[in-house]
N, CA, C and O atoms as a DFTB+ gen file, in Angstrom:
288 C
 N C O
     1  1      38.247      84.481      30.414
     2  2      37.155      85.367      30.760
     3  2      37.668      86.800      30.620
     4  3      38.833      87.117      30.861
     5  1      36.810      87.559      30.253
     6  2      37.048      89.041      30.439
     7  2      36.461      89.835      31.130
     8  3      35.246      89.849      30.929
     9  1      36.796      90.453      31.808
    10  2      36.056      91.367      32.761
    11  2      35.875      92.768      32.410
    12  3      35.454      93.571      33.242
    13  1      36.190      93.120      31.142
    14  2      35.922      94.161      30.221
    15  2      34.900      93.965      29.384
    16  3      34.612      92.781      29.203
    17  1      34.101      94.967      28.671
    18  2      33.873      94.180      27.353
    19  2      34.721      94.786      26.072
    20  3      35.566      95.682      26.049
    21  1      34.216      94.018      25.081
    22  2      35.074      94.062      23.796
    23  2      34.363      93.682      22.524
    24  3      33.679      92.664      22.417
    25  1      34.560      94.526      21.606
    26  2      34.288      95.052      20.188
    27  2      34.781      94.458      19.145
    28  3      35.912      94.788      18.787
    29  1      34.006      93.372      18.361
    30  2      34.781      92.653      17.609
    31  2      34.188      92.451      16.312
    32  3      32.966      92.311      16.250
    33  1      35.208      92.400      14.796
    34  2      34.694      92.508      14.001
    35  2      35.582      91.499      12.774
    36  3      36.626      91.766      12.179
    37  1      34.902      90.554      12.711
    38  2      35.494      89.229      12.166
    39  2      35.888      89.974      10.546
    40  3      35.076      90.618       9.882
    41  1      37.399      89.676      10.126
    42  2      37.696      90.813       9.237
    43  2      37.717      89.540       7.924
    44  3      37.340      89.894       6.807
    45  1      38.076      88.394       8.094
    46  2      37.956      86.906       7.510
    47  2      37.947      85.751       8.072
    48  3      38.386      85.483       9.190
    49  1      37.272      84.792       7.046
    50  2      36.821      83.268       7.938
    51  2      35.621      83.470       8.518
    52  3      34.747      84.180       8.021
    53  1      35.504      82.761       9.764
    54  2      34.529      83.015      10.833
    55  2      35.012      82.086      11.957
    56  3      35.726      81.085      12.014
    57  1      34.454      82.696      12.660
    58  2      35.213      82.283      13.970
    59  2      34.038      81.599      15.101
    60  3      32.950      81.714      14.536
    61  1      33.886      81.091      16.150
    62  2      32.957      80.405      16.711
    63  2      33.129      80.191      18.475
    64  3      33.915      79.547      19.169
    65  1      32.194      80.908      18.707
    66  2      32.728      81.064      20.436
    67  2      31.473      80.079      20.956
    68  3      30.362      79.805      20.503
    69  1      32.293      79.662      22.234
    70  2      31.590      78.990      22.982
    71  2      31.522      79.007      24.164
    72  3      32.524      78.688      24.805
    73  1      30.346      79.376      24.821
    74  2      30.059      79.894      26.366
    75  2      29.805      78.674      27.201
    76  3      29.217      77.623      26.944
    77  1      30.374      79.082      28.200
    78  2      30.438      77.626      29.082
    79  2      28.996      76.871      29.675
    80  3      28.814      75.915      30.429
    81  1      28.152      77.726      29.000
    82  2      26.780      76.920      29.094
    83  2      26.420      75.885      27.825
    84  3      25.329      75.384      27.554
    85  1      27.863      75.716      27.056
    86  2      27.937      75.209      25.755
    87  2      26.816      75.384      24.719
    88  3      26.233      74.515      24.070
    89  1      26.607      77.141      24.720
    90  2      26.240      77.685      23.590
    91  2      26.907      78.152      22.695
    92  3      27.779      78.908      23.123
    93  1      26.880      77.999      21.250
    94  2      27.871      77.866      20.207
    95  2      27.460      78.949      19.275
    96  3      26.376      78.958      18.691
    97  1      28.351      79.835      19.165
    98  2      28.125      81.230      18.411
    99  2      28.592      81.368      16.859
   100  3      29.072      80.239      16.749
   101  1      28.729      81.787      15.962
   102  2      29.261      81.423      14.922
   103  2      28.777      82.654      14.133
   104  3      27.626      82.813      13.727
   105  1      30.228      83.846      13.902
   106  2      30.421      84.836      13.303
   107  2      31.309      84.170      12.169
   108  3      32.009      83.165      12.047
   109  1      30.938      85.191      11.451
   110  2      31.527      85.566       9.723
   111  2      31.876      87.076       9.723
   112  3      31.493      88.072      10.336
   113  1      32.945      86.735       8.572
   114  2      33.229      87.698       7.625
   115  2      32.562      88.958       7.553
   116  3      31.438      88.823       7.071
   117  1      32.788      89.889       7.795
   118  2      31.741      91.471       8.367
   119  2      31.082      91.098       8.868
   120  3      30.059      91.252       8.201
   121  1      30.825      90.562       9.832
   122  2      29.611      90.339      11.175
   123  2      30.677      91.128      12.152
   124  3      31.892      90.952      12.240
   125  1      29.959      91.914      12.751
   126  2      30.741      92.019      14.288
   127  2      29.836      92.059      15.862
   128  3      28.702      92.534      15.806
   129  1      30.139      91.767      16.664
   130  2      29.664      91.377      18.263
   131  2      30.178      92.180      19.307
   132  3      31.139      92.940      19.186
   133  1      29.937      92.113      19.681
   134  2      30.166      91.912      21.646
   135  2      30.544      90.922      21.918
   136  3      30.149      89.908      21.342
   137  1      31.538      90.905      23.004
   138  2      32.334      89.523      23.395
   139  2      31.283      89.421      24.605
   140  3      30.424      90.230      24.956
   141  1      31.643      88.109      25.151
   142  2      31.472      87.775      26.451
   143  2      31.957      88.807      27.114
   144  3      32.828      89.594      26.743
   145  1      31.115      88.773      28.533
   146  2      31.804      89.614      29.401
   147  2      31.891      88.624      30.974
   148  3      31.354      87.537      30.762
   149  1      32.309      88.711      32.146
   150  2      32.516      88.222      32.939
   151  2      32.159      85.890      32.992
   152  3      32.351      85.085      33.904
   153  1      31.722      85.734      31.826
   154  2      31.586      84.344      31.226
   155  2      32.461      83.689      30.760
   156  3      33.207      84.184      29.915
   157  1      32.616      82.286      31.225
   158  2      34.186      81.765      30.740
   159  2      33.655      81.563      29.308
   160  3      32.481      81.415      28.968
   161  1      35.005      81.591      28.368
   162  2      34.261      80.906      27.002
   163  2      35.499      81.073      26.264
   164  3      36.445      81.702      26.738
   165  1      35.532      80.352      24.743
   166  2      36.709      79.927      24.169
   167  2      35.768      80.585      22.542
   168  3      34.594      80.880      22.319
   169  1      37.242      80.579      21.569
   170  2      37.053      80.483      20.426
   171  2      37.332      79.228      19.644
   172  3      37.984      78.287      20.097
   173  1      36.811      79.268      18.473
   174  2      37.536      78.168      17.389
   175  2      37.853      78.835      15.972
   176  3      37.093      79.692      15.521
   177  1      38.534      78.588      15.560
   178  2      38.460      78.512      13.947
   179  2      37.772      77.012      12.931
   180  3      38.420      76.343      12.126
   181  1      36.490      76.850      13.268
   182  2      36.623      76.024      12.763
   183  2      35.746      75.808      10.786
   184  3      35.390      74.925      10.005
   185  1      35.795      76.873      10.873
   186  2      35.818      77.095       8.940
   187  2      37.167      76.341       8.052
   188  3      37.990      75.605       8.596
   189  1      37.172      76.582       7.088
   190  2      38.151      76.111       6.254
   191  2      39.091      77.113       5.716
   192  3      39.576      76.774       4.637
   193  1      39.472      78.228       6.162
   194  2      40.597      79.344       5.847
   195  2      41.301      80.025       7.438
   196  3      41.330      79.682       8.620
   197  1      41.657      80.834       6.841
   198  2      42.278      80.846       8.741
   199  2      41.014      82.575       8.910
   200  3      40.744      83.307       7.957
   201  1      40.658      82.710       9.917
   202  2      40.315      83.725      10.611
   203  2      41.347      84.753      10.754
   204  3      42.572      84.633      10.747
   205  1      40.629      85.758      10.882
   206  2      41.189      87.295      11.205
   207  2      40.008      87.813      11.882
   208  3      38.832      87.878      11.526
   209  1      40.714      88.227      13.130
   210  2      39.413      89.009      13.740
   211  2      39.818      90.397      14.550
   212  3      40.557      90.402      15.534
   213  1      39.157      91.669      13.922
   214  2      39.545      92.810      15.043
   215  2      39.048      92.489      16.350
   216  3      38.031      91.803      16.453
   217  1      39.775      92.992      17.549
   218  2      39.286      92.882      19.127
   219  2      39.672      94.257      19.433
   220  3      40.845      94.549      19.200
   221  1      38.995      95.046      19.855
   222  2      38.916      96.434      20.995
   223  2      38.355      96.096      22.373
   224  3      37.195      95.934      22.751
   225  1      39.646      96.033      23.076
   226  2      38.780      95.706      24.880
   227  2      38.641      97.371      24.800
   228  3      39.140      98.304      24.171
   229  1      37.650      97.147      25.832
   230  2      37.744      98.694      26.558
   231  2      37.566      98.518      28.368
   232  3      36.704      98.012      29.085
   233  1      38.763      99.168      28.598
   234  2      39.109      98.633      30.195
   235  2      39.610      99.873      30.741
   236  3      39.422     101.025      30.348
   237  1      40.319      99.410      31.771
   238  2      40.841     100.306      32.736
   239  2      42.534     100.327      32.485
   240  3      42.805      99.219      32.023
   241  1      43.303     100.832      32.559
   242  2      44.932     100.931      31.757
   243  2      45.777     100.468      33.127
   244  3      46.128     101.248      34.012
   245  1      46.009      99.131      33.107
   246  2      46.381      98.980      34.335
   247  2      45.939      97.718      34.775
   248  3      46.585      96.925      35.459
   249  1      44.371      97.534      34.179
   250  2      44.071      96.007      34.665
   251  2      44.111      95.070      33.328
   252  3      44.367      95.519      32.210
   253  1      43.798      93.597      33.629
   254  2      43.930      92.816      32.858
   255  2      42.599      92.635      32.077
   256  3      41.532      92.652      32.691
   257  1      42.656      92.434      30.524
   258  2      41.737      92.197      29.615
   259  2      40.888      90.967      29.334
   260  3      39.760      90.811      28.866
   261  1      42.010      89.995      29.871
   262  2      41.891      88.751      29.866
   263  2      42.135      87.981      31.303
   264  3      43.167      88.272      31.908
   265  1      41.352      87.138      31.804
   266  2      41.380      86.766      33.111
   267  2      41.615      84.651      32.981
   268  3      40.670      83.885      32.792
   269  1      42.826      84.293      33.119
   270  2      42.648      82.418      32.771
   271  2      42.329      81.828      34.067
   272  3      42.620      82.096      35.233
   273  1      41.674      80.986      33.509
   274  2      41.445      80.097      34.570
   275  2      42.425      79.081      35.949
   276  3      42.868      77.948      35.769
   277  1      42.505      79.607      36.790
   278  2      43.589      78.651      38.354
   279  2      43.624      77.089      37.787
   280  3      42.638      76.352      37.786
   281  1      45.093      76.681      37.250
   282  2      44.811      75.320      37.357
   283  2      45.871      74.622      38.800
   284  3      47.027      74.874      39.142
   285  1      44.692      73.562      39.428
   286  2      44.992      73.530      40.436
   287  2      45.771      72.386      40.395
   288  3      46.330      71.982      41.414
């Protein structure tokens, strides 16, 4: 999860996020988004080349960008 948001701009491949309401997103190659923000959720690569993707958090200098989940 992130508790920032973040600026993203799939540079090759495409890449495929999935929000824990198991909605399935699916960027390409010059597409760019908005990440999730406070929502758990994952990526994939699941195209046939490898992905490249720019990420810009924009946060506070000091806190964390990325937040994982307590395994208990």
């Amino acid at each position: 999860m992130h508790p920032v948001p973040s600026a993203n701009y799939v540079l090759e491949g495409e890449v495929t996020s999935e929000l824990d309401d198991h909605r399935q997103l699916t960027y390409r190659a010059g597409q760019a988004f908005v990440g999730a923000v406070q929502t758990w959720h994952n990526a994939f690569n699941r195209g046939t080349i490898p992905a490249k993707v720019l990420v810009v958090f924009v946060g506070q200098e000091g806190q964390p960008g990325t937040i994982f989940p307590q395994v208990i």
